[in-house]
C-alpha positions, 0 to 999 in steps of 0.5 A: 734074556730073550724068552717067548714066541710071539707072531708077526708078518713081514711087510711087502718090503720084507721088513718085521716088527720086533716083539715089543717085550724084545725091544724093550730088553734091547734098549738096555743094550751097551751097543744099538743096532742087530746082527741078523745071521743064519742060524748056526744050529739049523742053518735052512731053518730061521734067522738067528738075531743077535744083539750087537755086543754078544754077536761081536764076542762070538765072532771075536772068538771064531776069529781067535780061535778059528784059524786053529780049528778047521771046523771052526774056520768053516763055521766062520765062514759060513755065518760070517758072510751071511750076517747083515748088520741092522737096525730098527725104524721108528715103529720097531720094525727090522728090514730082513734082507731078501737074501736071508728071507730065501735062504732060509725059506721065511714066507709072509707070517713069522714066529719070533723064539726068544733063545736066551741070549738071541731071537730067532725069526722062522716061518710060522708053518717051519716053526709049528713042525720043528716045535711039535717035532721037538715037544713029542721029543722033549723028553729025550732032549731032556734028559739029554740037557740033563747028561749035559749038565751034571757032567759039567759040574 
């Protein structure tokens, strides 16, 4: 599981290393390779970074269950066509694709955030607003999580 925040920056080619804590979990992956996306969540936030195998069982269920539900096909189609299918060189480093890096506004230093079972890669100024935002709010997302959780028992 993807855990931890850790700083980097992008090279003049765009391209980032990956933290090494995350290079060795993705080494125990079935299927090589990263799926590099938009992030559903927050969409003009960060890059969302998916293992190959979970982001394929993701898209398989859109596609399954999408054609069903409006929402899901425009979900579909927004992730879809933003996703970019990448791997790393020999010094651990990412090529994030200059479409991405505008669309989502990442600048020369980046935050990686573990989110369990993907990464995220954000500017470094975006991230300290959205995680300070979010630390004077931690409390009513907590209890959120909570609603959440024990309503699903």
């Amino acid at each position: 599981m993807f855990l931890g925040t850790y700083h980097h920056s992008l090279d003049t080619k765009g391209r980032v290393s990956i933290p090494a804590r995350y290079r060795e979990l993705l080494t125990a992956e079935a299927e090589p390779g990263l799926i590099l996306t938009i992030n559903h969540g927050d969409a003009e936030q960060c890059v969302a970074v998916y293992p190959r195998a979970p982001f394929f069982r993701m898209a398989q269920k859109l596609m399954t269950d999408g054609p069903m539900d409006a929402q899901l096909e425009r979900y579909a189609r927004t992730i879809l066509p933003s996703s970019v299918e990448v791997s790393h060189d020999k010094q651990g480093r990412i090529l994030i694709p200059s479409t991405l890096l505008e669309q989502v506004n990442i600048q020369r230093e980046v935050t990686w955030v573990g989110m369990f079972n993907r990464m995220e890669i954000w500017d470094r100024a975006k991230w300290e607003t959205a995680h300070q935002k979010d630390l004077a709010e931690v409390g009513n997302l907590n209890r959120l999580y909570t609603e959440i959780y024990n309503g699903n028992d």
